[in-house]
C-alpha positions in Angstrom: 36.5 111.1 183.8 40.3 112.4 183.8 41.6 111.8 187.6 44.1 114.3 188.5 46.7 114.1 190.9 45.0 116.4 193.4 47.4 115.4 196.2 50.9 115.4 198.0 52.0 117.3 201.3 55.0 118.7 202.1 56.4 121.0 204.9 58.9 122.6 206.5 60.0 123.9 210.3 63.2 126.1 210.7 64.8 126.1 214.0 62.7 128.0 215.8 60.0 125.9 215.6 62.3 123.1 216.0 64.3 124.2 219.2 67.3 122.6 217.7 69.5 123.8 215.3 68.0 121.7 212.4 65.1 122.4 209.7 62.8 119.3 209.7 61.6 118.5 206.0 58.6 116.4 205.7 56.8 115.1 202.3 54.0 112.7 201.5 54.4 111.5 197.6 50.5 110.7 196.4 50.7 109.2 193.0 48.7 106.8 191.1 47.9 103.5 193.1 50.0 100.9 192.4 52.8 103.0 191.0 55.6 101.8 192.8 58.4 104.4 194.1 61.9 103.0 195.4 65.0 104.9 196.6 67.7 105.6 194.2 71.5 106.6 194.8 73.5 108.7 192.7 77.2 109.4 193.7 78.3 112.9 192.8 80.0 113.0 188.8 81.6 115.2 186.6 79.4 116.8 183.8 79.4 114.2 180.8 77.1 113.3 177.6 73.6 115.6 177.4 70.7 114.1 179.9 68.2 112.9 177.9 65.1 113.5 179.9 61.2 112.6 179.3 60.1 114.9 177.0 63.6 117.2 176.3 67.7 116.7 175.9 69.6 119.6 178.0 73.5 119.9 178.9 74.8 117.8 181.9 76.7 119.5 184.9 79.1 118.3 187.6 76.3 117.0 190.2 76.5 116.3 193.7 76.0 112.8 195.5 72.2 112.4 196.4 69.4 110.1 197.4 65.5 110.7 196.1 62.5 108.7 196.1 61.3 108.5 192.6 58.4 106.6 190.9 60.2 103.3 188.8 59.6 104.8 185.7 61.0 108.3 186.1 64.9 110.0 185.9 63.5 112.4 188.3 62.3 112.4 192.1 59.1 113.1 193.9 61.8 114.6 197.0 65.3 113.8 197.9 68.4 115.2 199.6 71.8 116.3 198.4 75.2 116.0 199.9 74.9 119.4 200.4 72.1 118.7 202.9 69.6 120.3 200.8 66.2 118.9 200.6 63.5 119.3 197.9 60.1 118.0 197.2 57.6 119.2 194.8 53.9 119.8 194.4 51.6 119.7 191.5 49.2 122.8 191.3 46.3 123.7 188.8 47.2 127.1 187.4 45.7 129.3 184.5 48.7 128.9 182.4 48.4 125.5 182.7 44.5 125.3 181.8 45.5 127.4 179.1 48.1 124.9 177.4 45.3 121.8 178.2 43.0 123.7 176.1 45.1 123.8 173.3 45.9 121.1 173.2 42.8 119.1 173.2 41.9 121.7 170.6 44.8 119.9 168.8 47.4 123.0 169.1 50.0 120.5 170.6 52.1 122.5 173.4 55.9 122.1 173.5 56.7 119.5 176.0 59.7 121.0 178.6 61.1 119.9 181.8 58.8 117.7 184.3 58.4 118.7 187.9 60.1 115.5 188.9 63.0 116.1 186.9 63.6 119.7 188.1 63.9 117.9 191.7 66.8 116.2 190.6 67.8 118.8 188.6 68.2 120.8 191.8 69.2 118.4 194.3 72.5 117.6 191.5 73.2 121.4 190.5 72.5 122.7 193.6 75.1 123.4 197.0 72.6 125.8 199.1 68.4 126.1 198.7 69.1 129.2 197.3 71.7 128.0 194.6 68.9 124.9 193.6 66.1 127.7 193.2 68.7 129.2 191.1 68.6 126.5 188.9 65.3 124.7 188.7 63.9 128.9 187.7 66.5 129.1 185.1 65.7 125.4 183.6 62.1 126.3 183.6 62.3 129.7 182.0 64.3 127.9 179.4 62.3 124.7 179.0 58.9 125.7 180.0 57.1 122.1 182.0 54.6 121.5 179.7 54.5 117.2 179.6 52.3 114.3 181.5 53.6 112.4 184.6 51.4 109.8 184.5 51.8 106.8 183.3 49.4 105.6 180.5 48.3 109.2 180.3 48.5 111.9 177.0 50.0 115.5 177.8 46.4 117.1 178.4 45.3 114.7 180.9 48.6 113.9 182.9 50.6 117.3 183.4 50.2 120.0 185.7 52.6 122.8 187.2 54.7 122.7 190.0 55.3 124.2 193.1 58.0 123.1 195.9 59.7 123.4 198.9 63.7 123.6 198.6 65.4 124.0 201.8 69.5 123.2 203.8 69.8 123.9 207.4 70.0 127.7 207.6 66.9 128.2 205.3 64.0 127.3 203.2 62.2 128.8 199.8 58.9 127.9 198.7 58.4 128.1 195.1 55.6 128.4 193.4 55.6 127.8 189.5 52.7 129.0 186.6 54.0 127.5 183.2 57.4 129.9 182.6 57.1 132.3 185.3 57.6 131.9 188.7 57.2 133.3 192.3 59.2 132.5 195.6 59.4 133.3 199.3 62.4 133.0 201.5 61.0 131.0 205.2 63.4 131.2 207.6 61.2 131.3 210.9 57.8 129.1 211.6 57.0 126.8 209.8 55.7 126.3 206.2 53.2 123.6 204.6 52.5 123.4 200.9 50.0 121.3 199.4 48.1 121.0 195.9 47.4 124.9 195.6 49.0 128.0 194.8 49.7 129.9 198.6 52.1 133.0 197.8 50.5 136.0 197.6 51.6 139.3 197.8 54.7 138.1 199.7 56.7 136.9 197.6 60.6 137.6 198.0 61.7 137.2 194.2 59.9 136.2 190.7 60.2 136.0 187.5 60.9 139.3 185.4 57.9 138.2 183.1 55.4 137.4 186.0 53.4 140.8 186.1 53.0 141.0 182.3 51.6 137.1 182.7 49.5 138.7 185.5 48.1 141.2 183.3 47.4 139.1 180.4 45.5 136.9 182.6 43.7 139.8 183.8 45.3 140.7 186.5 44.7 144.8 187.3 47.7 146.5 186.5 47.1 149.2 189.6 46.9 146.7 192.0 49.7 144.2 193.9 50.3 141.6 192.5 48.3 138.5 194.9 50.2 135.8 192.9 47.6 133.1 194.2 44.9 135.1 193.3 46.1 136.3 189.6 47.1 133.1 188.9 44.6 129.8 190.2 42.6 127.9 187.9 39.0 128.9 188.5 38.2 125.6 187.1 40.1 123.8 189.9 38.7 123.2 192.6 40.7 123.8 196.1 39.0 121.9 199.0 41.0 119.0 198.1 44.3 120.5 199.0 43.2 123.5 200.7 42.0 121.7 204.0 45.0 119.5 204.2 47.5 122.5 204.0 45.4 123.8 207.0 45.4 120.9 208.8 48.8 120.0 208.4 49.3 123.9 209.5 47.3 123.2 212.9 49.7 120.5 213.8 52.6 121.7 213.3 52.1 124.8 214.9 50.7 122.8 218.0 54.0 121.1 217.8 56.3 124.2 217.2 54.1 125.4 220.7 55.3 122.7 223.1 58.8 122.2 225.0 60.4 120.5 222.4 59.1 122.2 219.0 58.7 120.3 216.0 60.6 117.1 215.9 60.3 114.0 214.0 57.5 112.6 216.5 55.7 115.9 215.2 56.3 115.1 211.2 55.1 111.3 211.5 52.0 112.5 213.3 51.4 115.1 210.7 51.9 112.8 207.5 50.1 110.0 209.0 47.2 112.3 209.7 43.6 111.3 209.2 41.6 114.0 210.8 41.7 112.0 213.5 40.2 113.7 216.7 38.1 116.5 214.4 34.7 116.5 213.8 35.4 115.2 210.2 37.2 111.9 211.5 34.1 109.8 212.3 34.6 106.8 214.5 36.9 105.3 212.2 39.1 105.5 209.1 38.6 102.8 206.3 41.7 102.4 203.8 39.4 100.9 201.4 37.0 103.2 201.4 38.5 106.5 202.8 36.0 109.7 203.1 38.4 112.7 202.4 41.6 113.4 201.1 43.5 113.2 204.0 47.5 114.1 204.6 48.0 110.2 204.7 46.7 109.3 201.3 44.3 106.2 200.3 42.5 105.5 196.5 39.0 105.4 197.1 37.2 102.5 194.6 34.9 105.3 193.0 37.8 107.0 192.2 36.8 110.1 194.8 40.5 109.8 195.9 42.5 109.0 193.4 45.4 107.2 194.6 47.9 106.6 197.3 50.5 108.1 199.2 53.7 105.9 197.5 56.2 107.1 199.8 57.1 109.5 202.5 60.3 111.6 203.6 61.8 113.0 206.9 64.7 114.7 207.6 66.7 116.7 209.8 68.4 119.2 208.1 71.7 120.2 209.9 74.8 122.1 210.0 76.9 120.2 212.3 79.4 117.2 212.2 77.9 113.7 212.0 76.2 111.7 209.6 72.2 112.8 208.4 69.4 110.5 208.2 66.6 110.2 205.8 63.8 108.8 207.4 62.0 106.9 204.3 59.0 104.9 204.4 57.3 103.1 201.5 53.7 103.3 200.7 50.9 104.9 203.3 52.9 105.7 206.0 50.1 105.0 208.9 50.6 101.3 207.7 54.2 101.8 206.6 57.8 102.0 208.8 60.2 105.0 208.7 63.0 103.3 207.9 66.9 104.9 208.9 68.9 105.8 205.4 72.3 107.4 206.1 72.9 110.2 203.3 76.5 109.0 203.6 75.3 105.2 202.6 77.9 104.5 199.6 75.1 101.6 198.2 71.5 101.4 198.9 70.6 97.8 200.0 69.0 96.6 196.5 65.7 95.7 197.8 65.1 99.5 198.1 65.9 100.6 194.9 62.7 98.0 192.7 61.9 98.0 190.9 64.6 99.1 188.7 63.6 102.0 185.9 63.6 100.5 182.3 64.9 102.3 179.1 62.1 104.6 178.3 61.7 108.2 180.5 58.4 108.8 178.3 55.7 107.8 180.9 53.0 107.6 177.9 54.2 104.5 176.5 55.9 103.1 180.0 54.6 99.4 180.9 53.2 99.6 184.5 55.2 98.3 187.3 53.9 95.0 189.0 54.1 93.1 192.7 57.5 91.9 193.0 58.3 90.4 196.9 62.0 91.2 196.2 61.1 94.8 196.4 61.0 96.6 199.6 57.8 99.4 198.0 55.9 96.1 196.9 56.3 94.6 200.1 54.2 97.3 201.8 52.1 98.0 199.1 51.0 94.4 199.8 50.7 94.9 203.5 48.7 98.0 202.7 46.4 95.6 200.6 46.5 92.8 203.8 44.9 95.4 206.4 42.9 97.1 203.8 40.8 94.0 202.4 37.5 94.8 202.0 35.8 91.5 203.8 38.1 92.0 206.8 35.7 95.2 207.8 38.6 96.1 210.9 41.1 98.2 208.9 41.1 100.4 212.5 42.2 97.6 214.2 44.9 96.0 211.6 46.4 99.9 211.7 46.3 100.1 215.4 48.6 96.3 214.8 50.7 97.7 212.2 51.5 100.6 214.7 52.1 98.3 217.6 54.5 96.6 215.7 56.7 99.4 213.6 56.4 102.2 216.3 58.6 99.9 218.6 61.1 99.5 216.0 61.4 103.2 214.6 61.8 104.0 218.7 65.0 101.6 218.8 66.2 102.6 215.7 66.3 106.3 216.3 67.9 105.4 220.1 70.9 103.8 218.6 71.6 106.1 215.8 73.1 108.3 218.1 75.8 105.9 218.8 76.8 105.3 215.5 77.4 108.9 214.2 81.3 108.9 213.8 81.1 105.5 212.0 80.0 105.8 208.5 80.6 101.7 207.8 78.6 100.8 211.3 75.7 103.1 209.7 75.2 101.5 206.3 75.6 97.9 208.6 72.7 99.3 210.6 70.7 100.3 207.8 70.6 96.7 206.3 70.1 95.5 209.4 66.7 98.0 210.4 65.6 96.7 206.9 65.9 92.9 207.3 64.0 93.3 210.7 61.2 95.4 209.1 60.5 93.3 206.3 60.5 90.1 208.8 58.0 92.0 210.7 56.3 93.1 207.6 55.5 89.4 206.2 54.5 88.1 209.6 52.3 90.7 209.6 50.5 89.9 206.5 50.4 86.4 207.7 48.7 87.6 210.8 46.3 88.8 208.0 45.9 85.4 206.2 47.7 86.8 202.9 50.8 85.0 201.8 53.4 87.8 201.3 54.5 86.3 197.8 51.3 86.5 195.6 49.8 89.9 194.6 46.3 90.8 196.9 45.4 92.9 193.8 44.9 91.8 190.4 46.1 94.9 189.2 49.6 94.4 190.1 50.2 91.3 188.6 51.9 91.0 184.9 49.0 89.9 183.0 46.6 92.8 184.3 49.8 94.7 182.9 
């Protein structure tokens, strides 16, 4: 049974949903358990030799400084911000160009591999100053390239790629984009707020597309006297939707609870919205077992039947803002209902290197790409192994290891954010601070998995250790 990557989660909330003058960007990266996904820096370059990419070779450009959150094996990144303050993350969707080309090529018609998603991310978050400039240039890369390629490691073309939509936002606006093979359809947000998940959600609102996306309508059968409902026209019948389509609405109903109270959406508001599982609803039950989780929730967990098919390896908030003083990405490895939002000043000139294993290796091509395994050096493989303490099946009290987990970390995240504030005008003080929220975490983290009876050096899953490799 092929296992698709039916999940990630991300949103956005402009400022009047926010009552500040920020936008708050939020995303949940759900890729393939155990693939590990660290934090890399890039300071901003002049254009030099061609990037050579998975699948393609394309010019280089002058790019701007950045942090993203990539999986080890990949140039690109699941979400990451700019210099520039913009923020991207991106989404796989199931469209009908994209069943189209896995047809093919299982028919042995081999489709021309393009651009990935992931790289398109970076793409944008290097060539791009405003949201509007990096839709500018992840459309015109696509319409060039075409995205045809897997993203999985260990997985051929027709099993391991899909299309892509995203959110691409700076603090004065937001686009969502929504991509099916060449073509393209987008929509300016710049009030409310806007969660995407794994599903196509424009429909006949879109602010700008691609000049060849009616024609691709009508050959898909789309009638040429009616508007164009880009979601409709364009959804794989053979995909199906509840997966995605009840966490969009859910995260949907809590952000707009948020955006209803005093203080709008905030950062309180994203945590509870990423760590979400349906907690409180009538599909929550009386509790929520990581190792054997009942729905695709916002807060992701692999199921062992392979119903869910794999985690949540890292998730993202920011405040996007126009003002003086530093911004913080709020990064946390792994499931973030087990994991800490840790502080990460975009103006950091190094990352602290425990963030950034495991380090990629010299092949982009996830085909042939060795899978990553446990390292204790690595801050991602720390948590992955504290997700695999609380988690262990004979423990039977995941509820109550969580509710530990949050005792813990939700104290910490509180202190940091209170004494960010302080250190606004002091970029050095910041990156100091930084190393220093990060050696207290990972303290906390391996007494936790003490506390657990699991020694934070050895691997809790066979899996990720070298000779499962």
């Amino acid at each position: 049974m092929t296992i698709r990557p039916w999940s990630c989660d991300t949103f956005v909330a402009l400022p009047d949903a926010t009552r500040r003058p920020t936008v708050l960007f939020g995303k949940n990266s759900d890729r393939p358990a155990g693939e590990a996904q660290p934090l890399r820096h890039a300071p901003a370059r002049p254009a030099g030799e061609p990037l050579r990419l998975a699948y393609v070779s394309l010019d280089d450009a002058p790019a701007y400084a950045h942090i993203g959150s990539a999986p080890y094996w990949c140039w690109g990144y699941e979400m990451g911000v700019n210099e520039r303050r913009v923020a991207i993350g991106n989404e796989a969707v199931f469209t009908r160009p994209w069943a189209d080309a896995v047809a093919r090529e299982k028919a042995g018609d081999h489709q021309r591999p393009g651009v990935l998603g992931m790289e398109l991310v970076r793409l944008g978050l290097e060539r791009g100053g405003t949201a509007r400039e990096a839709l500018d240039v992840i459309t015109t890369l696509l319409e060039r390239y075409g995205q045809w390629g897997s993203a999985t490691v260990g997985a051929p073309h027709a099993d391991g790629a899909y299309d892509n939509a995203y959110v691409i936002a700076d603090p004065h606006e937001a686009w969502v984009l929504e991509t099916l093979g060449r073509d393209w359809a987008a929509r300016r947000i710049t009030t409310g707020v806007a969660p995407v998940s794994n599903e196509l959600s424009l429909r006949t609102d879109a602010d700008l597309t691609s000049r060849g996306l009616r024609d691709a309508a009508t050959a898909a059968g789309w009638p040429a006297d009616r508007p164009l409902d880009v979601a409709d026209a364009f959804t794989d019948p053979g995909t199906p939707l509840q997966v995605s389509h009840i966490r969009r609405r859910r995260a949907r109903q809590l952000l707009a609870e948020g955006a209803a109270t005093a203080t709008g959406v905030g950062i309180g508001t994203a945590k509870r919205v990423l760590r979400d599982h349906l907690e409180d609803t009538f599909l929550g039950g009386p509790s929520f077992d990581a190792a054997r989780p009942d729905f695709h929730t916002l807060c992701m967990h692999e199921h062992p039947s392979g119903f869910t098919w794999g985690n949540t390896a890292a998730s993202l908030i920011v405040e996007l803002h126009a003002g003086p003083g530093p911004l913080t990405l709020w990064w946390c490895p792994t499931t973030p209902c087990t994991g800490v939002y840790l502080p990460v000043p975009l103006e950091v000139e190094t990352l602290p290197g425990a963030l950034t294993l495991p380090l990629p290796g010299p092949s982009r091509d996830p085909r042939d790409h060795p899978r990553a395994t446990h390292d204790p050096a690595s801050v991602w493989w720390q948590w992955q192994h504290l997700l695999d303490a609380a988690k262990e099946p004979g423990a039977r009290d995941f509820t109550a290891r969580a509710a530990r987990l949050r005792a813990s970390f939700d104290v910490l995240e509180a202190r940091w954010a209170d004494a960010l504030p302080a250190l606004a005008d002091d970029p050095a003080a910041l990156t100091t601070f930084t190393r220093g929220c990060l050696d207290e975490a990972r303290a906390e983290a391996a007494s936790l998995a003490r506390e657990f009876g699991a020694d934070p050096g050895l691997a809790l899953d066979s899996r990720w250790t070298a000779s499962a490799a």
